[in-house]
Backbone bond lengths (Angstrom), bond angles and torsions (degrees), N, CA, C in turn:
res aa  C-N    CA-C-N  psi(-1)  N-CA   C-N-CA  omega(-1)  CA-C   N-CA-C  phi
1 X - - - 1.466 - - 1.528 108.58 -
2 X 1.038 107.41 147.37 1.895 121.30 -179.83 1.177 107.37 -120.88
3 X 1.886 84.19 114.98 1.265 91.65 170.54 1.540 139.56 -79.56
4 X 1.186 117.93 150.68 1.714 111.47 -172.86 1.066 116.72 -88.91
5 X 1.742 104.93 140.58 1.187 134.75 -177.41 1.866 125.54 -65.68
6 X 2.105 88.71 86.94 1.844 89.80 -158.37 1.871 103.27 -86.33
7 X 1.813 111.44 22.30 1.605 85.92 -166.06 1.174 104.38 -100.77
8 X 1.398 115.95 164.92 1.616 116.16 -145.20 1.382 98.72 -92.47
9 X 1.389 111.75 141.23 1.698 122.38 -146.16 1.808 87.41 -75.65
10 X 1.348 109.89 179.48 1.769 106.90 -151.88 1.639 87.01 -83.96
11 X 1.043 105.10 -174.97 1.802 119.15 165.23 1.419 134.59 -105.03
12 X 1.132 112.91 92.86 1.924 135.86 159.22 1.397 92.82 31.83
13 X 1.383 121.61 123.54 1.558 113.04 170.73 1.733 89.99 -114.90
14 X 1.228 111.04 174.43 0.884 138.07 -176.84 1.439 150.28 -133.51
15 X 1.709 141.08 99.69 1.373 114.14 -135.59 1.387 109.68 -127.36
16 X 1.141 117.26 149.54 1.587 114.59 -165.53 1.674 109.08 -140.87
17 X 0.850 90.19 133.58 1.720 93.47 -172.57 1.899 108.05 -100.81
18 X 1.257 126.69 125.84 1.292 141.84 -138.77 1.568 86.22 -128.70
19 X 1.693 106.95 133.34 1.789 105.92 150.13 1.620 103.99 -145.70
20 X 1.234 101.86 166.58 1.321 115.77 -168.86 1.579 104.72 -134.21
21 X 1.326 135.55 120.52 1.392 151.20 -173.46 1.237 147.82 -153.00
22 X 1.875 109.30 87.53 1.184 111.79 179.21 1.636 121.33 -58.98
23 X 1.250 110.79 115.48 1.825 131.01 173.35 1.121 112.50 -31.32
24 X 1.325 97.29 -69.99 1.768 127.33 -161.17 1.693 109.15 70.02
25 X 1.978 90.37 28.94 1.700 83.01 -172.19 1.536 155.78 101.94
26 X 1.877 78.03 -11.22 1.394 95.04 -172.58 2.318 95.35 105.98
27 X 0.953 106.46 -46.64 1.615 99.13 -170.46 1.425 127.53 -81.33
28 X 1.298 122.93 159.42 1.305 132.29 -133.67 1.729 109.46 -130.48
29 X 1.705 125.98 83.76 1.119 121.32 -150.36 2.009 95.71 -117.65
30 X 1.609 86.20 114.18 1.796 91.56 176.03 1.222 116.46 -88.55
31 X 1.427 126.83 3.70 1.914 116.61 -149.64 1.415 83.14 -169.00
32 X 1.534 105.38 165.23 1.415 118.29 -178.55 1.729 107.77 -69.81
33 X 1.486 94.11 -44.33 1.418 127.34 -174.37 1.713 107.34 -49.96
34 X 0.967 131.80 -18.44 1.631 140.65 -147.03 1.624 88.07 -101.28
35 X 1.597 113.16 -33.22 1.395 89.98 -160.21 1.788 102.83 -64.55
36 X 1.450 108.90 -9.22 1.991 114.06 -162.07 1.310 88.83 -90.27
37 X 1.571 111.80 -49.41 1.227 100.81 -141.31 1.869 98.25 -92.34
38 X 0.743 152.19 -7.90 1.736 156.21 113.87 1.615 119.24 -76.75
39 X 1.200 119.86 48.18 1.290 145.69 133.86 1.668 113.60 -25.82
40 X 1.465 112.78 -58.11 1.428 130.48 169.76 1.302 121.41 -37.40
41 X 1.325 112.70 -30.34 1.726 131.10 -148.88 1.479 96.93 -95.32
42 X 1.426 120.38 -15.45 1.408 132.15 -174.91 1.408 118.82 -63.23
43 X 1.308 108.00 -45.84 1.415 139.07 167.24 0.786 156.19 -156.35
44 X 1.381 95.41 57.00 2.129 130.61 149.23 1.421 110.30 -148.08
45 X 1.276 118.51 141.62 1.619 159.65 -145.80 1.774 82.04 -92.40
46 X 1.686 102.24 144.94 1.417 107.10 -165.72 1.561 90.09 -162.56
47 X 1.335 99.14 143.41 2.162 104.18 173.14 1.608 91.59 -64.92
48 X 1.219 135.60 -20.33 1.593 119.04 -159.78 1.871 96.39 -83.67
49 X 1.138 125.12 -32.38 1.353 140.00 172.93 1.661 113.04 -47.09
50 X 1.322 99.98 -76.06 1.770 112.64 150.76 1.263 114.19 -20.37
51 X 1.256 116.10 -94.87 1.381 146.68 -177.73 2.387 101.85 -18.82
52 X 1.063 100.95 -54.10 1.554 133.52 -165.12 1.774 95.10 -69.71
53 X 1.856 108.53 -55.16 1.465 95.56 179.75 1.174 109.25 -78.47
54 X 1.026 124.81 -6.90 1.679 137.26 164.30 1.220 117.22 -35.40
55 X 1.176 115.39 -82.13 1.916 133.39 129.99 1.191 122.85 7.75
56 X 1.210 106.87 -70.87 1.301 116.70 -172.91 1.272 110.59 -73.48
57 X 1.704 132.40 -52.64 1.346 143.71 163.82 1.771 102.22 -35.98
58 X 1.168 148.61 -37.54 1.237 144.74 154.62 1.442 123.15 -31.47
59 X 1.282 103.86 -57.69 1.336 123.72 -168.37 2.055 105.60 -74.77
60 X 0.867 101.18 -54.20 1.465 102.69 179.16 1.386 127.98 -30.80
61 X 1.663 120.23 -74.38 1.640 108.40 152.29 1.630 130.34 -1.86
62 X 1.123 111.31 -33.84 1.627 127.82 173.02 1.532 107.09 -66.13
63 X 1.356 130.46 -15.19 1.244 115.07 -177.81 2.017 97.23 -157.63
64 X 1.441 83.61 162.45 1.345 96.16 -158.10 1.883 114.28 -89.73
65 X 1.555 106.55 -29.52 1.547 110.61 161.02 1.373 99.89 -137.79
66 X 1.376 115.70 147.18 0.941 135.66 -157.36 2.191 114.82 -143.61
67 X 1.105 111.37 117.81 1.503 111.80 -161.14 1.843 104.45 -109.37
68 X 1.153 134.82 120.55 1.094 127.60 168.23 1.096 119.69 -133.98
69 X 1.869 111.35 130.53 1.673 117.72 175.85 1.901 106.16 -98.29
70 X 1.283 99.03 176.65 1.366 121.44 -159.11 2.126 124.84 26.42
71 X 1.517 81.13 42.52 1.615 96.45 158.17 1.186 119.40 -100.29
72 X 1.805 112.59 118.04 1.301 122.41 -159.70 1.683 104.89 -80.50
73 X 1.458 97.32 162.99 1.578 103.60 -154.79 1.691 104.57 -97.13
74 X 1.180 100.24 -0.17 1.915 115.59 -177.78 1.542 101.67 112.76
75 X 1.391 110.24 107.16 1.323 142.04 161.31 0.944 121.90 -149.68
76 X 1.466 104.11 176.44 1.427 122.31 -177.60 2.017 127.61 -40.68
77 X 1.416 104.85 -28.00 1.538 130.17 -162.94 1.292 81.60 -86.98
78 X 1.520 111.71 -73.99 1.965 103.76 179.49 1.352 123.68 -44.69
79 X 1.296 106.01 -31.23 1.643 86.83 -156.87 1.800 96.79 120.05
80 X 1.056 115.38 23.41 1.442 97.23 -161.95 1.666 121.94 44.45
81 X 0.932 132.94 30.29 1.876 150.08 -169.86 1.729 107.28 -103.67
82 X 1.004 113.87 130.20 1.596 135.94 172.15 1.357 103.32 -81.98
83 X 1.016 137.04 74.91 1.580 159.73 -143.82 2.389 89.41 -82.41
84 X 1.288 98.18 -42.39 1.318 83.08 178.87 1.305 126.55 -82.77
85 X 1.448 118.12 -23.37 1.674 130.61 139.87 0.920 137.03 -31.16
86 X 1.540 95.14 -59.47 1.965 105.08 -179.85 1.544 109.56 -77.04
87 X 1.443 108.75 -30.10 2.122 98.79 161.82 1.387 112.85 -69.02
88 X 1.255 132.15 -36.57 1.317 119.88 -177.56 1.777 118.18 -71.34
89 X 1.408 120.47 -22.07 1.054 111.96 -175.97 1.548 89.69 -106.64
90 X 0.912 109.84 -41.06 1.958 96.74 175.32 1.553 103.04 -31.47
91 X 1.981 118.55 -69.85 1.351 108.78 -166.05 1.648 109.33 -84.70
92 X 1.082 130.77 0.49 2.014 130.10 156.60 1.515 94.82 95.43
93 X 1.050 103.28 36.10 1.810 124.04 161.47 1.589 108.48 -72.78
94 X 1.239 123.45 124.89 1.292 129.74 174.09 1.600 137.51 -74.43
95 X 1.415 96.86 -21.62 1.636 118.21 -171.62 1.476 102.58 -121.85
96 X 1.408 122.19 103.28 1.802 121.69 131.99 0.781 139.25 -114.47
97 X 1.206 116.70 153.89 1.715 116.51 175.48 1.908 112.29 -153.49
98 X 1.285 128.09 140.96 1.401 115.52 176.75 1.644 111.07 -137.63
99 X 1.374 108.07 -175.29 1.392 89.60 -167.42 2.062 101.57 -142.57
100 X 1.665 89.15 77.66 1.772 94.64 -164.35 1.921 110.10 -26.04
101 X 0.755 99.58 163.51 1.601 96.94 174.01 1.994 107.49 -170.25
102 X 1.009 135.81 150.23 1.003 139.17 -171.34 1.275 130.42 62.95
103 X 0.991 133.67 13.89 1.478 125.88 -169.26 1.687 140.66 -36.24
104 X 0.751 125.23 131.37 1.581 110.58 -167.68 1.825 105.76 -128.62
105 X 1.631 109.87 92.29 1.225 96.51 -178.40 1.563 108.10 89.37
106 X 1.728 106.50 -154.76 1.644 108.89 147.40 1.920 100.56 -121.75
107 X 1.375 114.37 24.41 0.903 108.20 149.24 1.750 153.58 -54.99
108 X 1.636 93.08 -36.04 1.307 99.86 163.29 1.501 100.36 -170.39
109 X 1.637 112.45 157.43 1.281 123.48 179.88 1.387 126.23 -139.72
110 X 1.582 117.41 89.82 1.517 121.50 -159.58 1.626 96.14 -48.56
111 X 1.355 114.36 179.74 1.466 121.88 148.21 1.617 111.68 -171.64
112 X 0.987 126.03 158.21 1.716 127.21 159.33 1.765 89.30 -100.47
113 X 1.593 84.67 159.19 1.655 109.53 -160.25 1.416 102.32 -149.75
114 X 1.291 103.10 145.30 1.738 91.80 -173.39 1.891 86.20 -134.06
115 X 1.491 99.19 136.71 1.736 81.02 161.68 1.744 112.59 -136.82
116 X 1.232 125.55 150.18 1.313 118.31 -168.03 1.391 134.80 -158.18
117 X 1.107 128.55 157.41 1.552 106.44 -161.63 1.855 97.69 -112.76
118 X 1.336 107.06 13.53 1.683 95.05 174.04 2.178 85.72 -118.87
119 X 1.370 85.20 158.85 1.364 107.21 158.50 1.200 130.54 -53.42
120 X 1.493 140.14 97.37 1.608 112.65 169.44 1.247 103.91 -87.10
121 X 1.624 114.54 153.58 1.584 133.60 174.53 1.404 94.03 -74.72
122 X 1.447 130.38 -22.19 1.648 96.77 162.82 1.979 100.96 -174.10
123 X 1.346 101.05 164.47 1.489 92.47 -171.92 1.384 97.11 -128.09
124 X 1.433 111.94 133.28 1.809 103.31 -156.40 2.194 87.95 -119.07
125 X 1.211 123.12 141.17 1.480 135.34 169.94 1.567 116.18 -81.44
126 X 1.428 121.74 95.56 1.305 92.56 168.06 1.589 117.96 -110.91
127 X 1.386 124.28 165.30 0.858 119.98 174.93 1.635 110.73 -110.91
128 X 1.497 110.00 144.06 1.477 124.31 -142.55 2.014 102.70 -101.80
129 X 1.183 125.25 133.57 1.437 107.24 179.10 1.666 90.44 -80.18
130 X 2.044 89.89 152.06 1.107 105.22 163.61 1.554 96.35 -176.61
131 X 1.394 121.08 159.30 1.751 130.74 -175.25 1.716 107.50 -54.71
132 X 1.479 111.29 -43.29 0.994 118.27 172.08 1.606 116.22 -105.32
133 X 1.562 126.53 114.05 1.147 115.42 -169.70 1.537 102.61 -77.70
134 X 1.411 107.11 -166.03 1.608 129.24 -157.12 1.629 129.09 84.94
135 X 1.017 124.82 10.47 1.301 145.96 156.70 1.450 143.66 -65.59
136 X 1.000 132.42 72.27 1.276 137.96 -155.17 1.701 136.89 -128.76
137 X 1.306 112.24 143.41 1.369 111.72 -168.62 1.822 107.57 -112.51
138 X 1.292 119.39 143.20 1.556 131.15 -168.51 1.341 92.80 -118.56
139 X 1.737 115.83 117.57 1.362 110.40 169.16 1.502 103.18 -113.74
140 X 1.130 133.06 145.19 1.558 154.74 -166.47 1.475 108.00 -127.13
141 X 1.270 111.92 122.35 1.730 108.64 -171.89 1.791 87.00 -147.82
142 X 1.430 70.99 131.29 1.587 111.38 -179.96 1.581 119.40 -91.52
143 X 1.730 117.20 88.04 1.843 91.31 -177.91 1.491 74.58 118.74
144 X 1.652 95.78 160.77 1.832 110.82 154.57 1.479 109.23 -117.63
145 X 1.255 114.11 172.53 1.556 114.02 161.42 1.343 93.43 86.20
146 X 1.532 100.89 177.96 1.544 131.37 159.86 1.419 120.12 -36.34
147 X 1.336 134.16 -24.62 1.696 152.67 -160.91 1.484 92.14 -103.60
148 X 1.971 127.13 -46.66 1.317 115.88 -156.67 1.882 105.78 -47.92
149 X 1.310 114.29 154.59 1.439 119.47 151.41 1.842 113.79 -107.98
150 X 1.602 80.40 141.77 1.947 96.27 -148.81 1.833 87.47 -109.91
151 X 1.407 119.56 122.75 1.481 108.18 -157.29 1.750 75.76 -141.56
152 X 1.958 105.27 109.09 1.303 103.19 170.37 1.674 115.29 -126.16
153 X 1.601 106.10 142.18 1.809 105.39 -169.50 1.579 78.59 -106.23
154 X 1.638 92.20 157.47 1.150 114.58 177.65 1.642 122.90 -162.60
155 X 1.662 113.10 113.81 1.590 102.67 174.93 2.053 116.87 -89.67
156 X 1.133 110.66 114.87 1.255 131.97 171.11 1.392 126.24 -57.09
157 X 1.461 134.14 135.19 1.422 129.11 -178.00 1.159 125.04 -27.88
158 X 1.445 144.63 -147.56 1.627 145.18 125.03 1.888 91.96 -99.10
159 X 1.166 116.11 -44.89 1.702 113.36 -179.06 1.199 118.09 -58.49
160 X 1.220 114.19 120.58 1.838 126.86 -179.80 1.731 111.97 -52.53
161 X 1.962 117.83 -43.60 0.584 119.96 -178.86 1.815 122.69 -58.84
162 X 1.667 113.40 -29.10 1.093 133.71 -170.98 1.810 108.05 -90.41
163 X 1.337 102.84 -33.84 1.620 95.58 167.70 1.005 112.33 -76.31
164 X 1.607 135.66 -29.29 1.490 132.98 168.42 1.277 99.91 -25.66
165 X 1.544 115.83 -79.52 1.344 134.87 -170.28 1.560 119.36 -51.29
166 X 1.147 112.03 -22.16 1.515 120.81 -171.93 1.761 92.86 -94.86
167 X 1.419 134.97 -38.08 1.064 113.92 177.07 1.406 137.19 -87.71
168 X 1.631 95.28 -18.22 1.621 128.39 177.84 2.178 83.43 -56.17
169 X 1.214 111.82 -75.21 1.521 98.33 -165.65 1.526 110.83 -75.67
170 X 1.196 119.76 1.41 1.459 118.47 157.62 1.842 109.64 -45.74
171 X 1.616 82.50 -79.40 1.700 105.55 171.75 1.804 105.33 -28.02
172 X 1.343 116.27 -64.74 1.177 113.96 174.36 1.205 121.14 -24.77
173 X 1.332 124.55 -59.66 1.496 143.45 -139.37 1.747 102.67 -90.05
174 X 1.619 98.15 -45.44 1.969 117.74 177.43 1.396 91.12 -52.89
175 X 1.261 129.65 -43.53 1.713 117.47 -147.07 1.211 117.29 -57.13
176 X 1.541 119.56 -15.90 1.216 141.29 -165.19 1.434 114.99 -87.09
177 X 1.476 115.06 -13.29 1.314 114.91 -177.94 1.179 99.15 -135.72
178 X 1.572 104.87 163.97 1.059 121.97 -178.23 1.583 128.24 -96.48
179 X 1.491 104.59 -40.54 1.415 134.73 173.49 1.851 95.64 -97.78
180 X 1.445 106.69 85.88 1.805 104.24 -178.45 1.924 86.53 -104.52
181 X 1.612 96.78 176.90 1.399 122.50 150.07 1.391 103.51 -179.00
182 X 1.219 114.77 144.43 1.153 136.69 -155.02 1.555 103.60 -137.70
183 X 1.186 128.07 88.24 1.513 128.54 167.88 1.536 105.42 -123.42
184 X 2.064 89.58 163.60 1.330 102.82 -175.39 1.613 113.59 146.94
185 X 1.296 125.96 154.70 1.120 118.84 171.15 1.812 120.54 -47.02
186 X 1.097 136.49 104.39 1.165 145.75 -171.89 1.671 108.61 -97.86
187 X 1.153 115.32 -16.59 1.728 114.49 -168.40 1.259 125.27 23.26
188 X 1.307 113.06 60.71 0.991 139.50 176.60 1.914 138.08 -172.62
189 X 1.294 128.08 134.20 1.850 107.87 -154.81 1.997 90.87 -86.09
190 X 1.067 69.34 176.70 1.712 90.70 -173.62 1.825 101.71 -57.48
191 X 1.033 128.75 -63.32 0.981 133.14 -168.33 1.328 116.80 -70.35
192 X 1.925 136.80 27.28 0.844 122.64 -174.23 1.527 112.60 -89.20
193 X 1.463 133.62 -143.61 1.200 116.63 169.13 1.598 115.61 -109.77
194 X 1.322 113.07 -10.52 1.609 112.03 158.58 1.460 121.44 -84.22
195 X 1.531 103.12 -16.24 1.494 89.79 157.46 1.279 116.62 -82.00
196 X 1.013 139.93 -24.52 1.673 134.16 178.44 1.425 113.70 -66.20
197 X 1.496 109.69 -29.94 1.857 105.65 174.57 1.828 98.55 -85.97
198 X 1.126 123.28 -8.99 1.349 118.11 174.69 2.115 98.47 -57.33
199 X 1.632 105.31 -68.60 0.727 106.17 -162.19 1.599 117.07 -72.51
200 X 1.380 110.33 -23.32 1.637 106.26 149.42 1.422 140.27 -25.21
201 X 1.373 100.22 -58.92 1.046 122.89 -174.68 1.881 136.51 -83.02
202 X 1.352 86.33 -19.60 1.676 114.48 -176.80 1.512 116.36 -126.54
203 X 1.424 120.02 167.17 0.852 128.93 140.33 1.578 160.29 -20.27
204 X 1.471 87.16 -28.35 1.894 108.15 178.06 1.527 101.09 -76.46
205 X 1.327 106.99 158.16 1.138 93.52 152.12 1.543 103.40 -148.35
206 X 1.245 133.05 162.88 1.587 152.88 170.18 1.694 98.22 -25.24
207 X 1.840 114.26 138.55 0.995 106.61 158.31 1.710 117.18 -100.85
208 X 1.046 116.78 -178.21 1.683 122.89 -160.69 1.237 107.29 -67.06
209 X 1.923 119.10 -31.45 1.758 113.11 -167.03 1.690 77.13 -143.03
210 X 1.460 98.93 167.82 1.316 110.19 -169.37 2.024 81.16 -112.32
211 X 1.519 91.40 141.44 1.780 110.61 166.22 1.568 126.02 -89.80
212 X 1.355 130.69 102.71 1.923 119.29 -167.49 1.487 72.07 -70.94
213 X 1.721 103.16 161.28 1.890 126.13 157.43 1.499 85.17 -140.19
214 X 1.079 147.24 -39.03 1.308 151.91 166.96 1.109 139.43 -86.23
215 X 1.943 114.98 138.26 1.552 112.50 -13.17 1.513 123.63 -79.23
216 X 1.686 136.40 145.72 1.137 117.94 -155.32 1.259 143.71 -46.56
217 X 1.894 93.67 -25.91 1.998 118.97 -179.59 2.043 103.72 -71.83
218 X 1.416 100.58 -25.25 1.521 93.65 174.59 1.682 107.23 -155.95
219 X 1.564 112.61 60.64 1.453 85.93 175.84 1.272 144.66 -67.36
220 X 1.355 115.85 144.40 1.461 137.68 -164.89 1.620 108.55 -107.10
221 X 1.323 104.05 -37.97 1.674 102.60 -146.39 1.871 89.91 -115.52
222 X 1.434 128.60 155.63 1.176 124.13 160.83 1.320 93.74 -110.61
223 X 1.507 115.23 116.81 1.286 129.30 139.27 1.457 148.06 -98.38
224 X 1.248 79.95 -6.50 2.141 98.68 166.58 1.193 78.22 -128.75
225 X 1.884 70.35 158.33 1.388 115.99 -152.79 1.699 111.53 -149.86
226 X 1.448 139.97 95.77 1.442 128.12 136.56 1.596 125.54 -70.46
227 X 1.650 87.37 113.45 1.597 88.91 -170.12 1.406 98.71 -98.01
228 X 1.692 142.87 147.48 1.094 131.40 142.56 1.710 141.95 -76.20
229 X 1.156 123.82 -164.63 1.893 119.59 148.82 1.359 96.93 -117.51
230 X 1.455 94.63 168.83 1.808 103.91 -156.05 1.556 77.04 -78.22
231 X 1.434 159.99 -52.40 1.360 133.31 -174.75 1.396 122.16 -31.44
232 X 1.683 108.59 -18.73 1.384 94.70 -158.45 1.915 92.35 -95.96
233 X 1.495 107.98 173.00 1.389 105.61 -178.63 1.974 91.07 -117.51
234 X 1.545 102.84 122.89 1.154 97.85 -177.95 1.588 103.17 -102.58
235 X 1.180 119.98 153.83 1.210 118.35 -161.88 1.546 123.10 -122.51
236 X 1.352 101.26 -52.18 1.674 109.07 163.10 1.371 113.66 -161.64
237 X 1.314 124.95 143.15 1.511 139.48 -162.35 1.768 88.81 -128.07
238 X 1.168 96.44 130.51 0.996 93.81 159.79 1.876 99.81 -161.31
239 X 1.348 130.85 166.88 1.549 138.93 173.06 1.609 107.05 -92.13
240 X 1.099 127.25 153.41 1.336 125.03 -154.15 1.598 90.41 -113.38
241 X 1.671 122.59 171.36 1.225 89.59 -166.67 1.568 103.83 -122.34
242 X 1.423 124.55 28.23 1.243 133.93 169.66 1.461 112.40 -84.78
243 X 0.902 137.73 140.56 1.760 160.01 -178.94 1.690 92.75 -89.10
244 X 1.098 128.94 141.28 1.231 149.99 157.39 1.633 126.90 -147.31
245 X 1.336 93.07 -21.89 2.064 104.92 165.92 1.355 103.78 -150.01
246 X 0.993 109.96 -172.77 2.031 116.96 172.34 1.740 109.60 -61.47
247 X 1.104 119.14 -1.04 1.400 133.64 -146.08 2.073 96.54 -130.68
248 X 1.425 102.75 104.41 1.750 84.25 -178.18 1.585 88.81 -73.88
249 X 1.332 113.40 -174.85 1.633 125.47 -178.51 1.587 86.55 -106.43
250 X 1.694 95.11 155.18 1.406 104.86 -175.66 1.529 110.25 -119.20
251 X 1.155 136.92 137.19 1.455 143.21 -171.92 1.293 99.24 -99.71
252 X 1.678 118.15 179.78 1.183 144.10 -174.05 1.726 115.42 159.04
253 X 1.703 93.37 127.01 1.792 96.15 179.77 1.865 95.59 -112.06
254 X 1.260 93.38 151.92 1.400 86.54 -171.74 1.925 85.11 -159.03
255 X 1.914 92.49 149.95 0.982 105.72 -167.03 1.905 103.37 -117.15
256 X 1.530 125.29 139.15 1.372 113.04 162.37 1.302 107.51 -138.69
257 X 1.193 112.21 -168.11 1.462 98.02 167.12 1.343 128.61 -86.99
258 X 1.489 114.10 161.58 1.632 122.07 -161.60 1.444 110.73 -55.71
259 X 1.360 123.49 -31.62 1.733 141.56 -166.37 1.729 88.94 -66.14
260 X 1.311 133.84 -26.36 1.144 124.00 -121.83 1.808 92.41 -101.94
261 X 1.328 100.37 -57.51 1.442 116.88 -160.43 1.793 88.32 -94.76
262 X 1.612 112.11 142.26 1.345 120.09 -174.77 1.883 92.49 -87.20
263 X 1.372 102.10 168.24 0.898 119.59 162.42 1.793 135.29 -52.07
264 X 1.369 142.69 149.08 1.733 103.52 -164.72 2.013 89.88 -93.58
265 X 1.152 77.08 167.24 2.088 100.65 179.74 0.880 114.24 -121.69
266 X 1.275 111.94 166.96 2.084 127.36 174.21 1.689 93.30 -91.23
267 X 1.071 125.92 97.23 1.243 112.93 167.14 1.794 97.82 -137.14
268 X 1.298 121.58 149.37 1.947 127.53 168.03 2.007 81.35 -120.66
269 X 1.130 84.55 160.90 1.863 95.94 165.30 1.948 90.82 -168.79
């Protein structure tokens, strides 16, 4: 006689497809040379700007949250335009939210931007140490409790000494969850030495191959970064292969469990 199989069948996973994408604003840099010689493009609003998040608004539908640094918050360079708004309703994304930061004038207005088709239970602002303030990280958590998934973008100094500090309280902030990810322009490769106390210190941990996005016409360097926690099951990283800033955008499918990630909603904010 055969006996039956009483163990309790596995648990519902769940899969979500993740990107990470520096803007540059809306502008469009092929050559080293472009940053001098369209210098102009920095700050004033242009159909070629448009045209580019256009592009990009295509592509989005492909994934389910989506994190973007140096999308301006409405200035002068845009157009006065909410650059993380106008991608989310450009591609019929339900969820935005961004987190202006830097302002200069009404000349220009950095921001991280998150856009998404599930609900987060809440989107928290932090502000990041550094010598020069305006720096900042947007964490988005999905779920309450111990189960929520805590999904934070973040643009990083160019100074090593200042990303120390920007990741040291990153780390802080991950410890709290269990289900973390942490993407975003990081300017900096995986193997530096503030990334290694990142992963010391937190939850994330290192993925298996490092991704170039930099610069987009030939990347060399990985400077974005989707990092996971070892709960999470990361699945494939890969850079997408359209140009939209100096910065290709970086993908990631990742698997957790079904309890984890809510269902998606009709929500605009």
């Amino acid at each position: 006689m055969n006996r039956a199989d009483t163990s309790a069948p596995a648990a519902p996973e769940r899969r979500l497809r993740l990107l990470s994408c520096n803007i540059l604003a809306g502008a469009s840099v092929q050559r080293y040379h472009e940053y001098v010689t369209r210098s102009i493009n920095a700050v004033l609003p242009g159909r070629s700007k448009l045209d580019n998040l256009d592009r990009l608004a295509e592509v989005l539908p492909q994934f389910d949250v989506i994190g973007l640094q140096e999308a301006d918050a409405g200035s002068l360079r845009s157009g006065f335009l909410n650059q993380t708004r106008y991608l989310a309703e450009a591609a019929g994304m339900p969820f935005w939210s961004h987190q202006p930061n830097r302002p200069m004038a009404r000349l220009a207005h950095s921001a991280n931007g998150l856009i998404s088709r599930l609900e987060p239970s809440s989107v928290l602002d932090y502000p990041l140490p550094s010598r020069i303030p305006g720096r900042g990280a947007l964490l988005a958590r999905f779920g309450e409790g111990p189960d929520a998934l805590a999904v934070m973008i973040a643009h990083l100094s160019l100074s090593a000494p200042a990303r120390a500090k920007q990741l040291g309280f990153i780390g802080e902030v991950m410890q709290d969850y269990r289900h973390a990810v942490l993407m975003g322009d990081l300017n900096t490769d995986l193997h530096s030495t503030e990334m290694k106390h990142l992963f010391a210190k937190s939850p994330l941990v290192p993925p298996e191959r490092v991704t170039p996005t930099f610069p987009s016409w030939k990347p060399r360097r990985a400077l974005d970064h989707i990092l996971t926690s070892e709960a999470i099951q990361l699945d494939k990283v890969w850079a997408l292969p359209q140009a939209f800033s100096d910065h290709l955008p970086l993908a990631a499918e990742i698997r957790l469990p079904g309890h984890v990630a809510p269902q998606p909603h009709r929500l605009r904010r």
